[in-house]
C-alpha positions in Angstrom: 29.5 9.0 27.0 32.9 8.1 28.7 34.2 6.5 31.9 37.3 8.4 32.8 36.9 6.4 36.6 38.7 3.0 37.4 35.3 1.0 37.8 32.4 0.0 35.5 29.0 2.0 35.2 26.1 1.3 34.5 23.7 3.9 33.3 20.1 4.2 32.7 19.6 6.0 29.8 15.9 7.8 29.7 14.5 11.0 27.9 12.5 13.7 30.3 10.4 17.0 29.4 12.0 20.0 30.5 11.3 22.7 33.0 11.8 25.6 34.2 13.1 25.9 38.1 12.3 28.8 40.9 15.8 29.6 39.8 15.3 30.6 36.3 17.1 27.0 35.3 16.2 24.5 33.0 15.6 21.0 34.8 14.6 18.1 33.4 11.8 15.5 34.5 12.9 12.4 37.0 12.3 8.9 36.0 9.0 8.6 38.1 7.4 12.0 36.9 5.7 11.8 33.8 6.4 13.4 30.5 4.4 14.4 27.9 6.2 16.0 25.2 9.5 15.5 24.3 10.2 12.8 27.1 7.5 10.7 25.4 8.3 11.8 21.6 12.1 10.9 22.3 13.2 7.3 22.6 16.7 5.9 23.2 18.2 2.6 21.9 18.5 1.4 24.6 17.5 1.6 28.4 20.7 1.0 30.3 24.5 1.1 29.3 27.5 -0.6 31.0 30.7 1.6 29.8 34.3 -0.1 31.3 36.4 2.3 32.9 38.4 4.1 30.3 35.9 3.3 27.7 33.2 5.3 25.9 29.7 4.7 24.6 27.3 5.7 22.2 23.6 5.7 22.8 21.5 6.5 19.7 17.8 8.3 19.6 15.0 8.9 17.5 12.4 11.6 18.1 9.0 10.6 16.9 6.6 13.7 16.6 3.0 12.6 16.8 0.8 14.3 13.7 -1.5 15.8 16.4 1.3 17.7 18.5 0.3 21.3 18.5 2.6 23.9 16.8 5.3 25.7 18.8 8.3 25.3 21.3 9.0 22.4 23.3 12.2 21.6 25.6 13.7 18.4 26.7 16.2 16.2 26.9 17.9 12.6 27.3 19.7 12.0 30.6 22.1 9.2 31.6 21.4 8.5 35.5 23.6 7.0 38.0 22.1 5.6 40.9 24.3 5.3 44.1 23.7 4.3 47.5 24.1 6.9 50.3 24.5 4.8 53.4 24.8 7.6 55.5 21.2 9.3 54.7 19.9 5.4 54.1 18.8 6.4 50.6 19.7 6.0 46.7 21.7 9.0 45.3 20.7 9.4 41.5 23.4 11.3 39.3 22.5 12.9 36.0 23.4 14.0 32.8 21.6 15.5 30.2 21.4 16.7 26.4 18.9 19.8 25.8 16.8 19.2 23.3 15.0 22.1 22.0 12.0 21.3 19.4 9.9 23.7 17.4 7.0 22.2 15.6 5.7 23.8 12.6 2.6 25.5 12.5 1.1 29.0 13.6 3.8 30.7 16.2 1.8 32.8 18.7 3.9 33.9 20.8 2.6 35.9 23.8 3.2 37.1 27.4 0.7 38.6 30.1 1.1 40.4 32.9 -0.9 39.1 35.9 -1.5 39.4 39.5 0.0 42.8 39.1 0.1 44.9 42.8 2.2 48.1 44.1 2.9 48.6 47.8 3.7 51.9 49.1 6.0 52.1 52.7 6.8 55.5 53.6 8.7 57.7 55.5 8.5 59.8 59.0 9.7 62.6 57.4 6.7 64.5 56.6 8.2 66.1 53.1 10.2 62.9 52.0 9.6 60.3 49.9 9.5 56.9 49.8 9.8 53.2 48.4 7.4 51.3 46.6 7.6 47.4 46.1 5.9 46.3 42.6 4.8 42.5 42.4 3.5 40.7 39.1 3.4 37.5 37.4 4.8 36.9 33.7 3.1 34.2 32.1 4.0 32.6 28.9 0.4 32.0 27.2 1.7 31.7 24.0 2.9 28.6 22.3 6.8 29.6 22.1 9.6 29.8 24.2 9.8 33.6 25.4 12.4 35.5 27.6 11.8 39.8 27.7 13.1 43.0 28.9 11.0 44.5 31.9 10.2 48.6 32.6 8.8 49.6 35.9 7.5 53.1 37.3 5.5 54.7 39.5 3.9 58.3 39.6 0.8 59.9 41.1 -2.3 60.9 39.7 -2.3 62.0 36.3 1.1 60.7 35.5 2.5 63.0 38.1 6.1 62.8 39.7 6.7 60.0 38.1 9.9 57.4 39.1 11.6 54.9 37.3 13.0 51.2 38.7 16.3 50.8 38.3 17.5 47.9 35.4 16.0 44.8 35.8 17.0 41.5 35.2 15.3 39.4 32.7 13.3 36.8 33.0 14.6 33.2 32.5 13.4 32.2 29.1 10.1 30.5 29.9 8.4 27.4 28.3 4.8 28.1 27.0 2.6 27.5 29.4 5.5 28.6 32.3 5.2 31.5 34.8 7.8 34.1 36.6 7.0 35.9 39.5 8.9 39.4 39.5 8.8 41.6 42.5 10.6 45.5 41.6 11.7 47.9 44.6 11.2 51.6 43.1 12.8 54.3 45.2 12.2 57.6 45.8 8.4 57.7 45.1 6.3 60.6 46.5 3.3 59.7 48.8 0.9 61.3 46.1 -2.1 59.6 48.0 -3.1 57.9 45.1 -0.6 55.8 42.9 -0.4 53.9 39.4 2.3 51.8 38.6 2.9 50.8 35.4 4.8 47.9 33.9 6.0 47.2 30.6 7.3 44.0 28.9 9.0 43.3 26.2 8.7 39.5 25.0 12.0 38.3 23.4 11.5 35.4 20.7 14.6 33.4 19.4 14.4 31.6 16.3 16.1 28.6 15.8 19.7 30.3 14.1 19.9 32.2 17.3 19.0 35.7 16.8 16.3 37.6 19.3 13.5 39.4 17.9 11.7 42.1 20.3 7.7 41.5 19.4 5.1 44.2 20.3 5.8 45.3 24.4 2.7 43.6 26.7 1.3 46.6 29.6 -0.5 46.9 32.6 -1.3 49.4 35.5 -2.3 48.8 39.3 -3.5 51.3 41.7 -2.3 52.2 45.6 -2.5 54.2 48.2 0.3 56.5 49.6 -0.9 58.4 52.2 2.0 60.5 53.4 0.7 60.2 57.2 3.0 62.2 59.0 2.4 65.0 57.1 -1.2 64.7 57.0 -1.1 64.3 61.5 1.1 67.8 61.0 -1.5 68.8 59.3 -4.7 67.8 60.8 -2.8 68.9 64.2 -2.0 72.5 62.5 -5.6 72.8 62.0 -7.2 71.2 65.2 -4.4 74.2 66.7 -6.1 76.6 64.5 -9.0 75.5 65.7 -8.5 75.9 69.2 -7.2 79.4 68.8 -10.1 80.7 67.0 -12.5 78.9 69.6 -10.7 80.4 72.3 -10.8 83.8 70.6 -14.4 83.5 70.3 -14.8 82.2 73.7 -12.4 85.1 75.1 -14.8 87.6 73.2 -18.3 86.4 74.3 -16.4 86.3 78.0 -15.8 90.2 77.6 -18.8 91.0 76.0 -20.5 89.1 79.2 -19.0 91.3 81.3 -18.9 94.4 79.5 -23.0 93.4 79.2 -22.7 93.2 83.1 -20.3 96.4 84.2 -23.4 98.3 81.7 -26.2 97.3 83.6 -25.1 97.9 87.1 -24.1 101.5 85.7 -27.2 101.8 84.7 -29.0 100.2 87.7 -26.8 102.2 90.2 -28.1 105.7 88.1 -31.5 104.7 88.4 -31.4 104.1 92.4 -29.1 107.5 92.1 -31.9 109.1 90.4 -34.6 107.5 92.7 -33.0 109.2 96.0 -32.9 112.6 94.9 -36.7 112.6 94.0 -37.3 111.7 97.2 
């Protein structure tokens, strides 16, 4: 550590579990929250440090695993905090810096990532033969025991696999802590109001060892269900037929109405020839 200002500081020096933040950053613990991994493994010579202005300092650590920690990834780090006083907001001001610490124990690696919470939303169009956009929402949640990031594949089609659409690229997920979810929400456009849809989403999990190379492990899959009821074309419709409808009731009505009278004109005829026929025997 170094003071490149013209006044003393004095640090407190602490270690912290890390985290990941809504966005997609790695945080680490404050003082008052309490760790359980690496902030508690990790321990610093010492718990405060004055460095003189121009000066530098070095802190040493130790990291003590305990011989019960479970296998797998754990992230952390040590911070050096500065607390100031804000006398505008009436309030202490604490500024930090960290070193990532990154810890794999030995043991089984299972890495693993689910797909949960998984729902497709259909919003369509007034155009009765266009299509439309459909919003895909899921959760990815790290319930393995290492650190995972993954490549994501989203479509949507209708029943049997039908017109089907693919999303466009999307971005990958920060690279989450075991334990550690990441909601993901997909637009896919141009999708067909099939009535029924699936959408299907596929993830690759991404595991990086400790040299730095990524491995792709076996993709993780899941479906949901929706409804895409292309509405204006189904009113054209049901109005087409309740048209048809009319028409061939109003034929039928226009029929039995001449009938009727046809039935009527035939027996006067008939009546008038029988009084006809009734005079002249007289």
């Amino acid at each position: 550590m170094a003071n490149r200002g013209t006044a003393a500081l004095k640090l407190s020096v602490y270690a912290a579990d890390g985290f990941t933040t809504d966005a997609g950053q790695l945080d680490l613990l404050t003082r008052d929250k309490k760790s359980v991994a690496i902030g508690a493994w990790a321990h610093a010579g010492t718990d405060s440090v004055v460095i003189q202005p121009g000066k530098t300092a070095q802190v040493p650590f130790r990291i003590s695993v305990p011989g019960n920690a479970r296998p797998g990834d754990y992230v952390g780090g040590v911070l050096t905090a500065l607390t100031q006083a804000n006398q505008a907001e009436g309030i202490n001001v604490d500024r930090r810096l960290g070193i990532r610490i990154k810890l794999r124990v030995g043991g089984e690696l299972t890495p693993n990532l689910a797909i949960e919470d998984f729902h497709v939303r259909y919003d369509g169009t007034l155009n009765p033969f266009g299509t439309g956009d459909a919003t895909v929402s899921y959760r990815i949640h790290n319930t393995g025991n290492a650190a995972l990031s993954g490549q994501q594949d989203v479509s949507v089609s209708g029943p049997f696999g039908i017109l089907r659409v693919r999303a466009d690229e999307i971005a990958a997920p920060p690279e989450l802590l075991p334990g550690e979810s990441w909601d993901v929400t997909v637009p896919v456009h141009g999708v067909t109001p099939a009535v029924r849809l699936a959408s299907t989403a596929t993830v690759t999990p991404l595991l990086t060892d400790v040299s730095g190379s990524t491995t792709s492990l076996k993709p993780v899959q899941a479906t949901a269900h929706g409804w895409a009821v292309p509405w204006t074309l189904t009113l054209a419709v049901v109005a087409l037929i309740a048209v048809l409808v009319g028409a061939l009731l109003y034929r039928r009505r226009s029929r039995s109405q001449r009938r009727t009278r046809e039935d009527a004109r035939v027996r006067d005829a008939v009546a008038k020839a029988l009084r006809g026929q009734g005079t002249h025997t007289a």
